[in-house]
C-alpha positions as CSV (number, residue, x, y, z in Angstrom):
1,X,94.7,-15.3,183.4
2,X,91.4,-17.6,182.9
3,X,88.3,-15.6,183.1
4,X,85.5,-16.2,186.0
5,X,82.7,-17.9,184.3
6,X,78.8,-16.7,185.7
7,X,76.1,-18.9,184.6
8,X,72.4,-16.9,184.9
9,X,69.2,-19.4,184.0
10,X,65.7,-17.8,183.4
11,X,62.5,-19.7,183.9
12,X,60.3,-19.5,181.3
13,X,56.8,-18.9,182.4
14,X,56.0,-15.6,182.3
15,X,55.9,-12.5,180.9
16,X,59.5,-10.2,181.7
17,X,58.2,-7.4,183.7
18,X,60.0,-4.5,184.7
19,X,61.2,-5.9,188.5
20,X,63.3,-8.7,186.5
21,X,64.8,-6.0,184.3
22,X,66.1,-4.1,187.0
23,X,67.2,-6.8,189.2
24,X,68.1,-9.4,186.9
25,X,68.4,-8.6,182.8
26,X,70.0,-4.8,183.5
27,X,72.8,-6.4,185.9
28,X,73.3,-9.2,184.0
29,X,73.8,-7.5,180.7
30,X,76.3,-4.9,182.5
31,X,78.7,-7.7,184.3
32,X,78.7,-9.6,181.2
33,X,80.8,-7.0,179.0
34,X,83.7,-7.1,181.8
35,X,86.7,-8.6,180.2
36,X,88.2,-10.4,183.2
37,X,84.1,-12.3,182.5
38,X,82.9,-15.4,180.6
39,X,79.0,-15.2,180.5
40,X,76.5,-17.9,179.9
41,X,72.6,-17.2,179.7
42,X,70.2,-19.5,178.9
43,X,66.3,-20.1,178.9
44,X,65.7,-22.7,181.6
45,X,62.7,-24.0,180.0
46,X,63.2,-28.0,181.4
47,X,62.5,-26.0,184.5
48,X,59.9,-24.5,183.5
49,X,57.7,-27.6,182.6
50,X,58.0,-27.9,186.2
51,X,54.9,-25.9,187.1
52,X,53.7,-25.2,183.6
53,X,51.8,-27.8,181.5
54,X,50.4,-25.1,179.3
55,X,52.9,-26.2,176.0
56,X,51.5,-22.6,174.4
57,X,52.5,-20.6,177.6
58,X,56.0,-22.4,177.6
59,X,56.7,-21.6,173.7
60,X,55.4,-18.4,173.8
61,X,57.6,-17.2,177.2
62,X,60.8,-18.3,175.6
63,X,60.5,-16.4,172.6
64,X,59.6,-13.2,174.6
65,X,62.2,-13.6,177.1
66,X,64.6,-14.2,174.5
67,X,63.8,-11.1,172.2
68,X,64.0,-9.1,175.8
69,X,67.3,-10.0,176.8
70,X,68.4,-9.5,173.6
71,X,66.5,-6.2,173.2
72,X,68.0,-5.0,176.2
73,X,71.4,-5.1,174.6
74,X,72.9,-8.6,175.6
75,X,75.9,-9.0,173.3
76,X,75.9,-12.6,172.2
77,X,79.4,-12.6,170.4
78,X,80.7,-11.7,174.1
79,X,77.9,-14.3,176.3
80,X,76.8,-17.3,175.3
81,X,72.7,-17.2,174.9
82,X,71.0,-20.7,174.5
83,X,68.3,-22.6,175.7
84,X,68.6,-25.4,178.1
85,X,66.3,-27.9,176.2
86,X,69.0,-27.5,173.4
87,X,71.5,-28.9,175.4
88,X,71.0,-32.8,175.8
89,X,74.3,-33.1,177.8
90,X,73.0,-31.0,180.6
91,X,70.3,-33.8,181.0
92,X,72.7,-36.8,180.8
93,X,74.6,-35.0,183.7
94,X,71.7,-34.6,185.4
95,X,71.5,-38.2,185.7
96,X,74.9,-38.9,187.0
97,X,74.2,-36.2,189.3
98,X,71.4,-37.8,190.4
99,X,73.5,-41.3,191.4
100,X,75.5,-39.6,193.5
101,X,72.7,-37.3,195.6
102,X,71.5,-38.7,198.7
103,X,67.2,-38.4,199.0
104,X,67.7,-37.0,202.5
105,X,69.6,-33.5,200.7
106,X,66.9,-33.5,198.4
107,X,64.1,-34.1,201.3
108,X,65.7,-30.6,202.7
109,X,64.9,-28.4,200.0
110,X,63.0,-25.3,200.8
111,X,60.1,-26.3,198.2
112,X,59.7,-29.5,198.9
113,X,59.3,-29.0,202.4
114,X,56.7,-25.7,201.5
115,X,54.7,-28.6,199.3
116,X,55.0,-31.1,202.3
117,X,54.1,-28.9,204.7
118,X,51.3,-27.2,202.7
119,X,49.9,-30.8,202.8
120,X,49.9,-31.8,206.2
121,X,48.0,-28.5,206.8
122,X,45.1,-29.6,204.5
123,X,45.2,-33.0,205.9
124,X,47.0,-34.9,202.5
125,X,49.1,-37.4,202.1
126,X,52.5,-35.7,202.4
127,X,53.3,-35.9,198.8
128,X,50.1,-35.3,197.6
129,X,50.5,-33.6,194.1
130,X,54.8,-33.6,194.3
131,X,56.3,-34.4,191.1
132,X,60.1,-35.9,190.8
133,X,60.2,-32.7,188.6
134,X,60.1,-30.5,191.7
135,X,61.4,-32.9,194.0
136,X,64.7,-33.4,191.8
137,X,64.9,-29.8,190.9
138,X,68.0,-28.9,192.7
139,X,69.6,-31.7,190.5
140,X,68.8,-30.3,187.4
141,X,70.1,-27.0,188.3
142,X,73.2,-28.6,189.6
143,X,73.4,-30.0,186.5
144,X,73.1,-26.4,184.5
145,X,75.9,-25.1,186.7
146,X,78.4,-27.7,186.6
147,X,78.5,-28.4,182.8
148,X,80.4,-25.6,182.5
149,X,81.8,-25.5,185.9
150,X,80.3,-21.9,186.7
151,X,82.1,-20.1,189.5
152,X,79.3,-17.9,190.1
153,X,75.8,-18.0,190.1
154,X,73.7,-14.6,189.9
155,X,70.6,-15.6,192.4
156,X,67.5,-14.3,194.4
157,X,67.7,-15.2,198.2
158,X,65.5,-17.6,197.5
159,X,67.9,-19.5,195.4
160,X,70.9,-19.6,197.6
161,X,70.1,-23.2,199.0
162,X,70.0,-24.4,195.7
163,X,73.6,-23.6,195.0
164,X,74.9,-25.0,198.6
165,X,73.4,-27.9,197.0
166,X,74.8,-28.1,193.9
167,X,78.5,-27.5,196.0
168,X,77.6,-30.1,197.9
169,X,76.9,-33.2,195.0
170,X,79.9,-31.6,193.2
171,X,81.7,-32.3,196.2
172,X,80.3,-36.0,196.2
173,X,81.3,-36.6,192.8
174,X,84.4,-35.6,193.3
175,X,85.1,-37.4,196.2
176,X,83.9,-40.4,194.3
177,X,85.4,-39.9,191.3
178,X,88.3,-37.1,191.5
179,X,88.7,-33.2,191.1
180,X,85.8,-32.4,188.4
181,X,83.8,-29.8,189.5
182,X,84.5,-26.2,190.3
183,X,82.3,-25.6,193.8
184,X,80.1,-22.8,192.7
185,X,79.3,-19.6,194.8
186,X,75.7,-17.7,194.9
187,X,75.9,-14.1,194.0
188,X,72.8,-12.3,195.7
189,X,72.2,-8.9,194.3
190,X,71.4,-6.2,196.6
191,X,68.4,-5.3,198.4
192,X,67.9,-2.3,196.3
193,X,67.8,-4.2,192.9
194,X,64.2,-5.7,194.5
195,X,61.6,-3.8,192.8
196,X,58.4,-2.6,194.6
197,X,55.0,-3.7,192.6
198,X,51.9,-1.9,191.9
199,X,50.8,-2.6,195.8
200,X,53.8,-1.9,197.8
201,X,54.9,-5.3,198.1
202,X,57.9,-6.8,195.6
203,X,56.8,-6.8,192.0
204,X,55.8,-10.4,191.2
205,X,53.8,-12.4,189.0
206,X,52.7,-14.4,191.9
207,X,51.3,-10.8,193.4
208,X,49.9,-9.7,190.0
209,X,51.0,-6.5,190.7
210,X,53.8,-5.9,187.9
211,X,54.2,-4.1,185.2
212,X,55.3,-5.8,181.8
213,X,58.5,-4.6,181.1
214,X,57.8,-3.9,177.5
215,X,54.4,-2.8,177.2
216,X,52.6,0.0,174.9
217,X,52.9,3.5,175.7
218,X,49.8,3.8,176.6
219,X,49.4,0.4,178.7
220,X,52.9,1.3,180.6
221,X,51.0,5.1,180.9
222,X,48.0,3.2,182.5
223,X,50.2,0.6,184.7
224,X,51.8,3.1,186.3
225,X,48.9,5.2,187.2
226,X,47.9,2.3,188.8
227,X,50.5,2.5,191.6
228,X,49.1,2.2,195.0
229,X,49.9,6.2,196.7
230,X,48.4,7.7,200.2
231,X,45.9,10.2,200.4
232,X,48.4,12.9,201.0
233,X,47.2,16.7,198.8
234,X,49.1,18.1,196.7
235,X,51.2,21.0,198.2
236,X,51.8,18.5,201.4
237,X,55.1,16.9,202.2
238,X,55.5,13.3,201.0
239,X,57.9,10.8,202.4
240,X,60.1,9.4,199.2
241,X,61.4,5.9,201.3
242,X,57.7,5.2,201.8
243,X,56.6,5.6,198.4
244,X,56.6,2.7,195.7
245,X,56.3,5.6,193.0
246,X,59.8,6.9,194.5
247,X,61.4,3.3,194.6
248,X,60.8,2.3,191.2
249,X,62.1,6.5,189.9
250,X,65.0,5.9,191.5
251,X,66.2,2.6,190.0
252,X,65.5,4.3,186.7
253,X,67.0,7.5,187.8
254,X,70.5,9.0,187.9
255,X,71.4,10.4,191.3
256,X,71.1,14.0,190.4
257,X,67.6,13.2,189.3
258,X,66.8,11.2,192.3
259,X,67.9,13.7,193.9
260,X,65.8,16.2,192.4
261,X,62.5,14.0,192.8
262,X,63.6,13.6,196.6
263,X,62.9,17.5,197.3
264,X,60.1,17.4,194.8
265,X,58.3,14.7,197.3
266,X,59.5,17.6,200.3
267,X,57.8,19.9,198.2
268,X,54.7,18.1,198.2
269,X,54.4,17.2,194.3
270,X,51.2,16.0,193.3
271,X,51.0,11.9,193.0
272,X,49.8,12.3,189.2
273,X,52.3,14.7,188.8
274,X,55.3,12.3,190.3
275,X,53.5,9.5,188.0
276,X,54.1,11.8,184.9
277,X,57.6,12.3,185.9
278,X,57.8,8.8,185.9
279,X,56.2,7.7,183.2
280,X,58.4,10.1,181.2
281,X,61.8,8.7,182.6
282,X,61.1,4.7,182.1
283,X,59.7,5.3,178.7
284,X,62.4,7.4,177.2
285,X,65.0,4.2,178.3
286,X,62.5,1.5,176.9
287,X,61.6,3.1,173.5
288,X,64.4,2.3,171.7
289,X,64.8,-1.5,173.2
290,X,61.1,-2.0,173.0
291,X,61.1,-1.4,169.4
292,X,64.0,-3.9,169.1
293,X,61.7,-6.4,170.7
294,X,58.7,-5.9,168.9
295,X,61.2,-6.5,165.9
296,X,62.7,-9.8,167.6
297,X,59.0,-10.7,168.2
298,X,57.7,-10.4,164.6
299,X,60.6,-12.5,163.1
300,X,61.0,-15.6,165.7
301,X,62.9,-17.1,163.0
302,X,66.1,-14.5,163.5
303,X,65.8,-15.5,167.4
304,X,66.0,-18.8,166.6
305,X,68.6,-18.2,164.3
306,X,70.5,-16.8,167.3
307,X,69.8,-19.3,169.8
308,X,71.1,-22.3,167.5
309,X,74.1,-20.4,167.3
310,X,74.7,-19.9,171.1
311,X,73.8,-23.4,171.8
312,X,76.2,-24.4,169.1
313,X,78.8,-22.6,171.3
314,X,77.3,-24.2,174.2
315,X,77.6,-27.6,173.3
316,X,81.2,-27.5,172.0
317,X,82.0,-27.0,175.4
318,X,79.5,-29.3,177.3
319,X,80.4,-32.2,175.3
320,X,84.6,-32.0,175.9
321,X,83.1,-32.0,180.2
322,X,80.8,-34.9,180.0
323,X,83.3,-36.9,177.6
324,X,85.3,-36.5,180.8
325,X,82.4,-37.3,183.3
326,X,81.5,-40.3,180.9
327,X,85.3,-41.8,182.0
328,X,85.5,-41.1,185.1
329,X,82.4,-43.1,186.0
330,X,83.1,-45.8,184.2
331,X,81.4,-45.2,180.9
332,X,83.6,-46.3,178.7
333,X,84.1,-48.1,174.9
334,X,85.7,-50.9,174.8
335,X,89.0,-50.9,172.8
């Protein structure tokens, strides 16, 4: 029986914090050691040029969210880890992807339409400031899906559209050119996996409220101190599902131990208390993989090492697909 391939892309911009690790990278890592499961990751750092011109902030974000996923226990002889930039087929496909997609699909998508309408309200040109990169966007991540004809696709809600349009320009193609293209399907995660940040609201670098997921003692310590609590004494009864210290213990937590911090809140446990309990439960999981990191971090070489390796992998398949794609559009040598 031929395993379900799931594709997951991270954008590298930032610095992995720990709302990704539990609703993305923890996951991720679990569904990728099924059997019946063929995993790609890669660093989707075309993507990333997208909003970031800083070159240092790009280079420096793919090493660190490479030595995190791999700190965190992703199995590389099982997945296949590369980078997108390493993978010039994806790009060619890209193109031929972008023959067959009408503008007005493209004129659709949710943040091109946030960027238009953003303009309009300040009185600019429409397009004032849009770049093809973000324009075309849904294109390129077509593109990452169907080289290796994912069936699944491991997305936030805000995501979803994306992947009804990269099942709809795989459905063009093939209605231009035959049966090439799996249609892929969005897999959402659930709502629980969305970490609250240090102010209530979801943990997000847009926000600023996170907490790096692989910081020092000390600075993870301080973080988490900083978590926005009421004025409630200790000794008075605190409500758990209203607390962010509460949500982000539980997704550490196993349920006896949620359990047990649920009638702790009922006792009334002191907020620096709760944040010690804390404290003490995320950092006994992240010692061992943070120390793998700073490891992966001080030798960049090794990660490189790795990533030439999965994009070895990579490519062996991707070039086999867009020998085929090359064909069946017309591409052809002449004999």
């Amino acid at each position: 029986m031929a395993k379900e391939i799931v594709l997951t892309g991270v954008t590298t911009t930032g610095t992995p914090h720990l709302g990704n690790y539990v609703g993305a990278i923890r996951p991720a890592i679990e569904a990728s050691r099924q059997d019946n499961t063929e995993s790609f990751f890669f660093l989707a750092d075309y993507h990333a040029l997208i909003k970031c011109q800083d070159p240092e902030r790009v280079k420096q974000s793919r090493l660190e969210i490479a030595a995190t996923w791999l700190a965190c226990g992703l199995d590389t002889d099982k997945a296949t880890f590369y980078r997108q930039s390493d993978i010039p087929e994806i790009a060619e496909l890209n193109w031929l992807l972008t023959c067959v997609t009408s503008k007005g699909l493209m004129n659709r998508a949710h943040a091109y339409k946030a960027a238009v309408d953003e303009n309009l309200a300040n009185d600019q040109d429409p397009d004032f400031g849009t770049t093809m990169g973000l324009f075309c966007y849904p294109v390129l991540m077509a593109a990452d899906i169907l080289t290796f004809n994912a069936h699944k696709v491991p997305v936030g809600r805000d995501q979803i559209q994306h992947i009804e349009m990269a099942r709809d320009i795989a459905g063009r193609f093939n209605h231009l050119f035959g049966e090439h293209f799996v249609l892929p399907e969005a897999v959402v995660g659930e709502e629980g996996s969305i970490l609250k940040g240090l102010d209530g609201r979801k943990m997000s670098k847009s926000y600023n409220n996170t907490i790096p997921l692989f910081d020092t003692e000390k600075k993870l310590q301080k973080g988490i101190n900083k978590i926005k609590t009421n004025l409630l004494e200790p000794g008075e009864a605190k409500d758990p599902d209203d607390s962010t210290v509460f949500d982000i213990y539980k997704a550490f937590a196993t349920p006896e131990q949620v359990a047990q911090m649920r009638q702790n809140f009922a006792d009334g446990i002191a907020w620096g208390e709760a944040k010690k309990e804390l404290f003490a439960l995320i950092n006994g999981q992240l010692s061992e993989p943070r120390e793998k990191y700073l490891e992966l971090m001080a030798n960049p070489a090794h990660v490189e090492e790795i990533l030439q390796a999965g994009a070895e992998k990579a490519r062996a398949r991707a070039r086999g697909r867009i020998s085929d794609l090359r064909n069946a559009v017309g591409l052809v040598n002449f004999k």
